[in-house]
Residue, then its C-alpha position, 0 to 999 in steps of 0.5 A: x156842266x153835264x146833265x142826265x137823266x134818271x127815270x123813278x119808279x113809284x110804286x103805290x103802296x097802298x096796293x099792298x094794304x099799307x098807305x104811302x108810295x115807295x120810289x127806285x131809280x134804276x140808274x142809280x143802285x140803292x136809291x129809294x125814296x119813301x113819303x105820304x104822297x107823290x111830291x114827299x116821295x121823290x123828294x126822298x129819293x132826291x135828298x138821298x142821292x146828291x147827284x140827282x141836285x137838280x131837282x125834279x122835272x116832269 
């Protein structure tokens, strides 16, 4: 099985007066993720793309 590597982009939403963070990935088009915290947010952005199954590596 071939592996890839995605980069996520997090951004603190808490800058723009709101609470939470917001998460892209520019490998994959459309992909977004959205949670309370760091850990909730990329686990968003992970269950919305099947092809990122292989969890998070930091």
């Amino acid at each position: 099985m071939k592996c890839a590597t995605f980069h996520a982009l997090l951004h603190d939403c808490r800058l723009d007066g709101e609470t939470g963070y917001a998460a892209t990935c520019a490998e994959i088009p459309n992909a977004v993720g959205e949670g309370e915290t760091v850990e909730e947010c990329l686990a968003d952005l992970l269950q919305e793309n099947p092809c990122c199954e292989g969890g998070i590596r930091s």
